[in-house]
N, C-alpha and C positions, 0 to 999 in steps of 0.2 A: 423645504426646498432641498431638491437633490444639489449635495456635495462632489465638488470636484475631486476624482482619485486623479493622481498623476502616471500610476501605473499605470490604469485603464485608458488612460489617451494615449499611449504610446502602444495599446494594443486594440486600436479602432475596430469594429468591425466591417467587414467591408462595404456594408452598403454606407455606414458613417463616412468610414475613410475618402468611399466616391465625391462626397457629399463637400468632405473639408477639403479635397482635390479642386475640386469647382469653385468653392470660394473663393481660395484662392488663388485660383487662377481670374477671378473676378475681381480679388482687390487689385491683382496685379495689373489688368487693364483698366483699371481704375485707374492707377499709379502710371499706367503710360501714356495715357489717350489726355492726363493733364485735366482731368474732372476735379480731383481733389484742387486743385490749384486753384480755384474759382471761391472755394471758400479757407481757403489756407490762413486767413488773415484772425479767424477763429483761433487759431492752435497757437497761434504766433506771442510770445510774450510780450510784446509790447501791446498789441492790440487787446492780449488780455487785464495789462495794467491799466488799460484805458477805459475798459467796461468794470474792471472793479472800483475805477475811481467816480465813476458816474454814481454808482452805489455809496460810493464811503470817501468824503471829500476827505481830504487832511492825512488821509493814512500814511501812515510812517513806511518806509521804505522796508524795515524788519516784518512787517505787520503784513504787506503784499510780499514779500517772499514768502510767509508763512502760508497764509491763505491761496497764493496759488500755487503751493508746491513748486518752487524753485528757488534756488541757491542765491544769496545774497550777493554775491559779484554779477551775478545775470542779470538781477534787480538794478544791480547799481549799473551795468552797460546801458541796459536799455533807457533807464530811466534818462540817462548820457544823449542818446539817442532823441527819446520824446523831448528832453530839453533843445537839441537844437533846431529842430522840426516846429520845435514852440507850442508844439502842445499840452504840457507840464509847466508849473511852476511850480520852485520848492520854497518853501518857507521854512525860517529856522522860530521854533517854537518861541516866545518869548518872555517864558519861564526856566524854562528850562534849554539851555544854548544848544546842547549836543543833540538834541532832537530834530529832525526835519520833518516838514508835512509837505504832499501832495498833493495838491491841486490843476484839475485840468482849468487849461484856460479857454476860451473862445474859440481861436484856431483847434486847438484838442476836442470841442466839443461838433466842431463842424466835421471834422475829419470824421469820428464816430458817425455822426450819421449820414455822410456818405457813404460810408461803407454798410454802415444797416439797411439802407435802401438798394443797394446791390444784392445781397444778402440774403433782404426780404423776398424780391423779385425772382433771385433763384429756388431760394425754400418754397414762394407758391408755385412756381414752374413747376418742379416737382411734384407737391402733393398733387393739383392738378393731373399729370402722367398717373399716379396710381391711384388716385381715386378714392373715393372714403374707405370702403372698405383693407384695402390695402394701407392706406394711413394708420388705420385704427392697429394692424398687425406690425407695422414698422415703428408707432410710439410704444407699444408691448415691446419691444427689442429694446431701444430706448430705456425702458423704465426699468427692465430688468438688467441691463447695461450701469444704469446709474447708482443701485442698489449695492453699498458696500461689501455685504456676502456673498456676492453673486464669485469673486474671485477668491478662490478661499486662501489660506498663508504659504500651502504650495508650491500654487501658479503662481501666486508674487513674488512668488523667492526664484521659482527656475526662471522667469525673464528677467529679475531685477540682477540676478548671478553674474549674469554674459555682460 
């Protein structure tokens, strides 16, 4: 797999450069026109605590900062948050006192799949619009998006920097 140069992005050539001109000018009405806002609840940390707890009952609140990549005081807001909403319950381990587990509750698990059923409806709307073969080229994007080398120590350093 071709490697990311940092130089070389910052001397696009031009028919590139047209290219990343267009994108993003395309995320950007993406980001106006309030598209992304329809599945926002994807990105969102508490919604993400709520589908990793669907996965992994009991998990410790150290445990979901770790695995979703985010800071333990965010963990502990939200988790604040999902408690009064009533879709969490914490339990203090009872072995060990200083431990808490996670568990969604009923209301937590309703919530979920309301929101999957939104979600759902939008994602086939979509695939639907572009059609198999266009699917097949936007899960390729997808899959080389997900793949950890795709961004190499570079690119992670010049946005993580700012």
């Amino acid at each position: 797999m071709k490697t990311f140069d940092l130089r070389q992005a910052l001397e696009l050539d031009p028919k590139k450069k047209g290219d990343v001109e267009k994108l993003l000018s395309y995320v950007d009405k993406v980001f106006s026109n309030g598209t992304l806002n329809l599945f926002s609840p994807l990105m969102q940390t508490d919604y993400r605590i709520l589908m990793y707890l669907v996965r992994n009952p009991g998990a410790q609140p150290s445990v979901l900062a770790e695995q979703l990549n985010v800071t333990r005081p965010n963990v502990a807001a939200n988790l604040r948050i999902l408690d009064e909403k009533k879709y969490i319950v914490r339990q203090i381990d009872e072995t060990n006192h200083r431990q808490i587990h996670v568990y969604l509750t009923e209301e937590g698990k309703r919530h979920i799949h309301r929101v999957g059923l939104k979600l759902n409806f939008l994602f086939a709307s979509w695939l639907d619009i572009l059609g198999p073969e266009e699917c097949q080229h936007l899960f390729r994007i997808l899959d080389l998006s997900c793949q950890p080398n795709v961004l190499n120590e570079d690119l992670k350093k010049m946005f993580l920097d700012d």
